[in-house]
NUKOL-416082 format. One record per atom (N, C-alpha, C): residue in one letter; x, y, z. Coordinates in pm, whole numbers, plus 32768, in hexadecimal, padded with zeros to 4 digits. Example, Ala and Ser with C-alpha at 12.3 -4.5 7.8 and 13.67 -1.06 7.14 Angstrom:
a85277DC7830Ca84CE7E3E830Ca85287EB6830Cs85057F1F82C4s85577F9682CAs850A80038313
//
This chain:
x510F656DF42Ex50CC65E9F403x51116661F443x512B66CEF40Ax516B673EF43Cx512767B6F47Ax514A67B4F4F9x50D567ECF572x50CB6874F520x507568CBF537x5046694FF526x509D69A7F538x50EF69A1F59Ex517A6A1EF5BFx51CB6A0BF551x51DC698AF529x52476976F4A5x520369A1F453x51906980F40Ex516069CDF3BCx51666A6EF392x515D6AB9F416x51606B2EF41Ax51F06B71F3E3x522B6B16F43Ax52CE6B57F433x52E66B20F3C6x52B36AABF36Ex52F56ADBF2D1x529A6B6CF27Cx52476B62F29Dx51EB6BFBF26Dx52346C5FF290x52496C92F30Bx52AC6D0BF34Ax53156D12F2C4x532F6C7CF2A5x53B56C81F256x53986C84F19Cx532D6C99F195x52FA6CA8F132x52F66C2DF0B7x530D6BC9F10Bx53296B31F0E4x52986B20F0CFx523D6B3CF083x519E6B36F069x518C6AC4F001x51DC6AC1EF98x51DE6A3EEF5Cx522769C9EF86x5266699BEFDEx52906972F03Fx521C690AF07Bx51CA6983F0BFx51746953F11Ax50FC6936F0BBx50D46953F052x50616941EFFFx50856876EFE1x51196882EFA8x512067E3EF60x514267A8EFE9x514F67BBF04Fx51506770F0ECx50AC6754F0E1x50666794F0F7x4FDA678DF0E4x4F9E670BF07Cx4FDE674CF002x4F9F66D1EF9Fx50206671EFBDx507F6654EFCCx507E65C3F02Dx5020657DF08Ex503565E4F0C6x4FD465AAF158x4F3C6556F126x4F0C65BBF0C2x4E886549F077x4EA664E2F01Dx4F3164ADEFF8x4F2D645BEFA8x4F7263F1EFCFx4F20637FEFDEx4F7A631DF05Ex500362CFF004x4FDE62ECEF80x507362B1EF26x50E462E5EF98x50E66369EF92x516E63A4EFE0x51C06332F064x513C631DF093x519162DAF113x51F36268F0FEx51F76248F090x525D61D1F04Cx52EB620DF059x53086293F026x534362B7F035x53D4630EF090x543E6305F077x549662E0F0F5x54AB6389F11Dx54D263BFF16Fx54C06438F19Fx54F764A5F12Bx554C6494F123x55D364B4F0BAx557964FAF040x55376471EFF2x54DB648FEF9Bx548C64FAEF95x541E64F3F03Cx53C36524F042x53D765B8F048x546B65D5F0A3x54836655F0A0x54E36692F006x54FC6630EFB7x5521665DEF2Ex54AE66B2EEDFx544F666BEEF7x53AC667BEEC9x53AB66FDEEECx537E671AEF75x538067BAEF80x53CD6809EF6Ex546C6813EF5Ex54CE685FEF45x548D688CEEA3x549A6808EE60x54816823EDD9x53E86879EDA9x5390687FEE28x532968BDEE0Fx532E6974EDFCx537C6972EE5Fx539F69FBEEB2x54126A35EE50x546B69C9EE04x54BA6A2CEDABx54556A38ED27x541669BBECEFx53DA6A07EC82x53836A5AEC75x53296A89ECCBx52D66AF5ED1Cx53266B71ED0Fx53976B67ED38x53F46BF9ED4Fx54336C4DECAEx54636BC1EC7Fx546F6BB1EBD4x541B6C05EB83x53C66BC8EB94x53236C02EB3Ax53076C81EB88x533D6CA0EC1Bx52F86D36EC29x53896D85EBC7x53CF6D45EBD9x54536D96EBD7x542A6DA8EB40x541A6D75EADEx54176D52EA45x539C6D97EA2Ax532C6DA9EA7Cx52CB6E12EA3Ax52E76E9CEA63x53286EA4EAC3x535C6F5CEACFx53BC6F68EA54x54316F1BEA3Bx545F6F2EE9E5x54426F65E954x53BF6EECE923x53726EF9E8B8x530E6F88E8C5x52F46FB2E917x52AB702BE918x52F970B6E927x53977099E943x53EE7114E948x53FA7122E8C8x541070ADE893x5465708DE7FEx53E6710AE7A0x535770CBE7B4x530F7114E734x530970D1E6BAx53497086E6A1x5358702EE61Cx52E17052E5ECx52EB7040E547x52447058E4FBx529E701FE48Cx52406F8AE48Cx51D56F5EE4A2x51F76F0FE51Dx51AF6F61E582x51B26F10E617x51DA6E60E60Cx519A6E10E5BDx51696DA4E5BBx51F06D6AE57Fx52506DB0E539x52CD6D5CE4E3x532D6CE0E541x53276C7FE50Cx53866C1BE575x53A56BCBE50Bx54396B6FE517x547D6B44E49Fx54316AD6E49Ax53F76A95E4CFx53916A13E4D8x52FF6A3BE446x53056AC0E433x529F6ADFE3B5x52C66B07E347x53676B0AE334x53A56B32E2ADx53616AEBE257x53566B0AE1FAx53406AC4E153x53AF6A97E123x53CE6A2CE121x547569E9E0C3x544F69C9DFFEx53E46A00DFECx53A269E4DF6Dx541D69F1DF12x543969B8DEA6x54B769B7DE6Fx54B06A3DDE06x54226A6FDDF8x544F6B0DDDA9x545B6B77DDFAx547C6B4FDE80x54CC6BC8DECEx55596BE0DEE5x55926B46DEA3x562B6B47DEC0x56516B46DF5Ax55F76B28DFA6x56386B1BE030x56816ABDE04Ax573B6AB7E08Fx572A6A45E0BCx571F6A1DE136x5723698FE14Ax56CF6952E1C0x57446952E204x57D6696DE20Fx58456914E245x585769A8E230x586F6A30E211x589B6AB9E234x581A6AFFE2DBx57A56AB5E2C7x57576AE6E337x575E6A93E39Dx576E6A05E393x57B869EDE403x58166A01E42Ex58876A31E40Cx58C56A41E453x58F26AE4E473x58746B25E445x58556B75E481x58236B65E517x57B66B2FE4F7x57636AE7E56Ax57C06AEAE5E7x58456ACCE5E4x58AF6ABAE667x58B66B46E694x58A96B87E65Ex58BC6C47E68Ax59386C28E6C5x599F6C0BE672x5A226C02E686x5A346CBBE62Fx5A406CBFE5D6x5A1D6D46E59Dx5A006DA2E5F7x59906DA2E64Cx59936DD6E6B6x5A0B6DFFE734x5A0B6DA1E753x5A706DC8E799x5B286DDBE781x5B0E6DD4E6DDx5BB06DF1E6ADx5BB96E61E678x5B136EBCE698x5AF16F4CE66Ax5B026F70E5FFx5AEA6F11E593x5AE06F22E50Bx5A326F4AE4B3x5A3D6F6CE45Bx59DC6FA5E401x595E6F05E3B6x591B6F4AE3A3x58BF6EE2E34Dx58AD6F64E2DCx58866F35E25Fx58546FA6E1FDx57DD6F4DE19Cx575F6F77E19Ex570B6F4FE158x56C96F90E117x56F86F4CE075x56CC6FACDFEBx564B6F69DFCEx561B6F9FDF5Ex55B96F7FDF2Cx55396FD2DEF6x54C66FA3DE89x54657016DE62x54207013DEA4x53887077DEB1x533270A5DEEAx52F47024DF09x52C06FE1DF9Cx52596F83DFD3x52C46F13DFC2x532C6ED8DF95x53506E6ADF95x538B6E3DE020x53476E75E0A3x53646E44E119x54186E6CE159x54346ED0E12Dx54CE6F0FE156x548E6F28E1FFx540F6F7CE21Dx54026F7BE2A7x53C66F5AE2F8x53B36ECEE313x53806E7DE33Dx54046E25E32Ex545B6DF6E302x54C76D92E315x550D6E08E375x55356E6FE34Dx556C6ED2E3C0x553B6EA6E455x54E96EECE45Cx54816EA6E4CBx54926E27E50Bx548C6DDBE4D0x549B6D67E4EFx55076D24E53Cx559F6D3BE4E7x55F06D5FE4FEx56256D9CE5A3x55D96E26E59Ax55DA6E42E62Bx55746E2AE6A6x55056DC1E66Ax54D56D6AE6DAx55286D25E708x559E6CDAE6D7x55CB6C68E6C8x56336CA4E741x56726D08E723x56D56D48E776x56816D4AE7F8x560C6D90E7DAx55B66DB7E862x55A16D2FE8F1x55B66CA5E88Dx55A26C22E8C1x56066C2EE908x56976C57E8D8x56EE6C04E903x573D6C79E960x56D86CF0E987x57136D36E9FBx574D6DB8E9CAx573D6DEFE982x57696E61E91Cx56E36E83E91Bx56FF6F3CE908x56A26FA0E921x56B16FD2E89Ex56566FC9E84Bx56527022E792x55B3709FE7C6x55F970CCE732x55AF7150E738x558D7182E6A1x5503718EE68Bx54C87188E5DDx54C67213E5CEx54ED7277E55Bx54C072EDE546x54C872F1E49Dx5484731AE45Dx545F7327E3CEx54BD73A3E3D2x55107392E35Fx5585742FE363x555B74C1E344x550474BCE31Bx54EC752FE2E5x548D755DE35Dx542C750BE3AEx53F37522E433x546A753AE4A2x54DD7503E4A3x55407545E50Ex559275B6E4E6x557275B3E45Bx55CD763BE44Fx557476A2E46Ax55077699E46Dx5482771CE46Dx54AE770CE511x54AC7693E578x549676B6E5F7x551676FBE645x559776DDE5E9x56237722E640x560377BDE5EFx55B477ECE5B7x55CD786EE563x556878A3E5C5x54E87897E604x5499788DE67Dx54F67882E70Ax5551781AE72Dx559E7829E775x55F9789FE77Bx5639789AE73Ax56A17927E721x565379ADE755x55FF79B4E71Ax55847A19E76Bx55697A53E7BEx553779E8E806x550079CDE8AEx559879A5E924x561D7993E8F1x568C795EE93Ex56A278E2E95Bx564E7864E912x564377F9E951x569E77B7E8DEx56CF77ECE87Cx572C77C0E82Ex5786773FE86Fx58017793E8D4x5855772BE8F7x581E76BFE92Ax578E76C8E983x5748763AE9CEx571C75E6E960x56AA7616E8DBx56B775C0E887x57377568E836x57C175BDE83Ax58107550E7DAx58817500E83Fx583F751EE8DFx587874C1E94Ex581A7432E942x579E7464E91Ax574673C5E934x573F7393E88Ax576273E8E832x57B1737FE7ACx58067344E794x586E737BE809x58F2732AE82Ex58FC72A7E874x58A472BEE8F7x58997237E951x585971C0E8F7x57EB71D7E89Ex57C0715CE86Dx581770FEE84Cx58277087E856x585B7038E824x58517012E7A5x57C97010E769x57B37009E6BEx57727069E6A5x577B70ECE647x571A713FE604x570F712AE55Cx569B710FE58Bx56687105E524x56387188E4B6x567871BCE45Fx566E722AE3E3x560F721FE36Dx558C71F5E394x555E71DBE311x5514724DE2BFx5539720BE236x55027290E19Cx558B72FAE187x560F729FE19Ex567872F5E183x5698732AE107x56A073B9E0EBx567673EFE06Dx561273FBE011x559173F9E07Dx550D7401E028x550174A9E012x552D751CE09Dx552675A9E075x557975E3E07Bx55AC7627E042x561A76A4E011x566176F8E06Ex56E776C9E088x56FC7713E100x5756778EE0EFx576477D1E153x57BC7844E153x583D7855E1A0x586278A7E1B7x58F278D1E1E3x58E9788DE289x584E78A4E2C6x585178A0E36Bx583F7818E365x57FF77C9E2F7x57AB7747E329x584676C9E2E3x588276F3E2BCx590976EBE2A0x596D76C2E31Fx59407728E330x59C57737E3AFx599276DDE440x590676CAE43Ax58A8769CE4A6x58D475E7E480x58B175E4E430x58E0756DE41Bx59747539E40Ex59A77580E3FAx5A667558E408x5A717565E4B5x5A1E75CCE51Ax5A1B75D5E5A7x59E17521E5E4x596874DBE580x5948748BE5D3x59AE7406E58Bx59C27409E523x5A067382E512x5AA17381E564x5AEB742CE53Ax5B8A7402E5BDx5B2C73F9E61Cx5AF373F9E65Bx5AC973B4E6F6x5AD97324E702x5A8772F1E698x5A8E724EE697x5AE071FAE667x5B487266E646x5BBC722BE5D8x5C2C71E7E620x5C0C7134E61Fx5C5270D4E65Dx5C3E70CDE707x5B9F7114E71Fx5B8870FCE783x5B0070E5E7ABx5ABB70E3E719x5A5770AEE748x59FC707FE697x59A7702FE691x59376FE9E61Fx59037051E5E7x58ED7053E540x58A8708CE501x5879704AE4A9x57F17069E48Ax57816FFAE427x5765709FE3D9x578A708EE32Fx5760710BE2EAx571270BEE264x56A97124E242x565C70AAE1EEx5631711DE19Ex564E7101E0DDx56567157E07Cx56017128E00Bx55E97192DFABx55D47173DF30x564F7177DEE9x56C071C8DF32x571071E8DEB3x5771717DDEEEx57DF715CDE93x583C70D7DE91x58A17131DEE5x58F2710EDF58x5985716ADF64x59D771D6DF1Cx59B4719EDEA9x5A4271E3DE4Cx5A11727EDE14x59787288DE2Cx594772D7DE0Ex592A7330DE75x593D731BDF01x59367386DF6Fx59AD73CFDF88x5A2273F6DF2Dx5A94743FDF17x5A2074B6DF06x59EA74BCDE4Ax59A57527DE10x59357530DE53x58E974F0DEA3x587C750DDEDAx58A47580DF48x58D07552DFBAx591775CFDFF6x5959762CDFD1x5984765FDF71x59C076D0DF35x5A4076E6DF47x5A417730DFBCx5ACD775ADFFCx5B5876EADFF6x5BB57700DF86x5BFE7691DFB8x5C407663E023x5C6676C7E073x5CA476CDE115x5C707670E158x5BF276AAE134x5B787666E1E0x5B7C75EFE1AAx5B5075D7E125x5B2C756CE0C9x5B8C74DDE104x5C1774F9E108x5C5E74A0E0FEx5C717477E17Dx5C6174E1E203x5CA074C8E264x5BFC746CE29Dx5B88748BE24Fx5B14742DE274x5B27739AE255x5B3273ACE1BEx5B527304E1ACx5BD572C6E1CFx5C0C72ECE20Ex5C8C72CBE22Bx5C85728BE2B5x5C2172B2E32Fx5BD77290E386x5B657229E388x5B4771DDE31Dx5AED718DE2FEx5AE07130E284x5B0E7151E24Cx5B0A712AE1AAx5B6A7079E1B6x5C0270D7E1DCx5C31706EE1FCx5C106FF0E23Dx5C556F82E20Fx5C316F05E232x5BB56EE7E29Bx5B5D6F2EE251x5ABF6F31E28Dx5A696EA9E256x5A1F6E43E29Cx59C56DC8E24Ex59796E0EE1FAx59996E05E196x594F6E22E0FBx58C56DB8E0FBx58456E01E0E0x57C96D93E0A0x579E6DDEE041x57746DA1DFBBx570A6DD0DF68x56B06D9EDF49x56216DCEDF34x55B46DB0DF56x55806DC7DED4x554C6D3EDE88x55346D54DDFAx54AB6D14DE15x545E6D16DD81x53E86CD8DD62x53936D6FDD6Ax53086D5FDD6Ax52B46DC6DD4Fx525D6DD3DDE8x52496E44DDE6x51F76E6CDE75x51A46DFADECFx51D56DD1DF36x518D6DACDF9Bx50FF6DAEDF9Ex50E96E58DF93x50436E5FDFC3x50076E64DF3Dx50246E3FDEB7x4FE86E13DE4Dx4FDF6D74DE5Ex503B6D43DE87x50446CBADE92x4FC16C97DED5x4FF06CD7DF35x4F406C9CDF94x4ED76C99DF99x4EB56D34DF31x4E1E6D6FDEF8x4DFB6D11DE91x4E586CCEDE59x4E356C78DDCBx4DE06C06DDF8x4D746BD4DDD9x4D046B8BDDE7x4D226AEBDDCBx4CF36A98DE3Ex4D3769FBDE21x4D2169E7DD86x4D4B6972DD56x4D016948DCE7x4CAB68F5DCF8x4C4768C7DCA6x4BE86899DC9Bx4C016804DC94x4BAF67B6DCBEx4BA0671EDCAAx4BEE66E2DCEB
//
């Protein structure tokens, strides 16, 4: 049994799960079968997955994701979504991630474009990568607010560090000359140095004319477009799907 001073001095050391599964050893006489090696595997492994899960819910609460709840373990693979199962796994590796390449997810209104986003950057969030959710037309209102107040450059320093940002409702509102240029400021930031998850109604080929300007236009998709993981997201709305009433019998 491990005298009280040891106890303490793993506490001092903030070794608290540590000393919690030392504890539930100590009540469970199975343990004593076991050869030291083991027993102290047991607590190592307590104390890292403890640290894991704190580490993985700060993450998840920097991130913001909406719908909080998205994790690739709840995708729908229903075959009128066209998902495939062998493009999200190997997503799943967040190899993408760290080769600082693009994801782009099309699709119509409710057919789950953000929530696989999401998901997506839980997945990153698992595996030690810091993402960051902003609806575009909500970050373009907050750097035009920034610009303002001076906090401009600090906001598109912490759009830079993320490791995955997430862009969702790309080209849902009408932009202009500044919200243009705001966005050509945050993608060269991340351009081959860091994850982007952008999630649309409109298909690629159509965010040339959506942005207007051909300048900005090109030097945007030219930053993303390229050899970015393409998904499209077919079948009919999600949240019709769900409102529709079992059938009978």
């Amino acid at each position: 049994m491990l005298s009280s001073p040891t106890v303490e001095k793993l506490r001092a050391l903030r070794l608290h799960a540590m000393v919690t599964a030392w504890e539930a050893q100590h009540q469970d006489p199975s343990t004593t079968s076991l050869a030291f090696d083991e027993r102290l595997a047991l607590l190592v492994d307590a104390e890292w997955l403890a640290r894991e899960n704190r580490r993985l819910a700060r993450a998840l609460q920097e991130a913001k994701l909406r719908p909080s709840h998205a994790c690739l373990e709840a995708v729908d693979y229903a075959a009128r979504r066209g998902l495939e199962r062998s493009q999200i796994r190997q997503l799943a590796t967040c190899r993408w991630v760290a080769e600082h390449q693009a994801v782009i997810i099309v699709g119509a209104t409710g057919t789950g474009k953000s929530f696989l986003a999401c998901a997506l950057a839980h997945q990153a969030c698992r595996k030690g990568y810091r993402a960051l959710y902003w609806r575009t037309s909500r970050l373009l209102h907050e750097l035009t607010l920034a610009r303002a107040t001076g906090t401009y450059p600090r906001l598109l320093i912490r759009l830079a560090r993320a490791d995955v940002l997430v862009l969702d409702d790309w080209g849902l509102m009408p932009v202009g000359d500044q919200e243009r240029q705001d966005l050509l400021e945050i993608l060269e930031d991340r351009y081959d140095l860091r994850a982007t998850i952008i999630t649309s109604q409109l298909a690629p080929a159509l965010w040339h004319d959506y942005l207007g300007h051909p300048t900005l236009a090109d030097a945007i998709c030219d930053r993303v477009v390229h050899h970015a993981h393409r998904i499209e997201l077919k079948g009919e709305s999600m949240r019709k799907v769900r409102a529709k009433p079992a059938p009978e019998g």
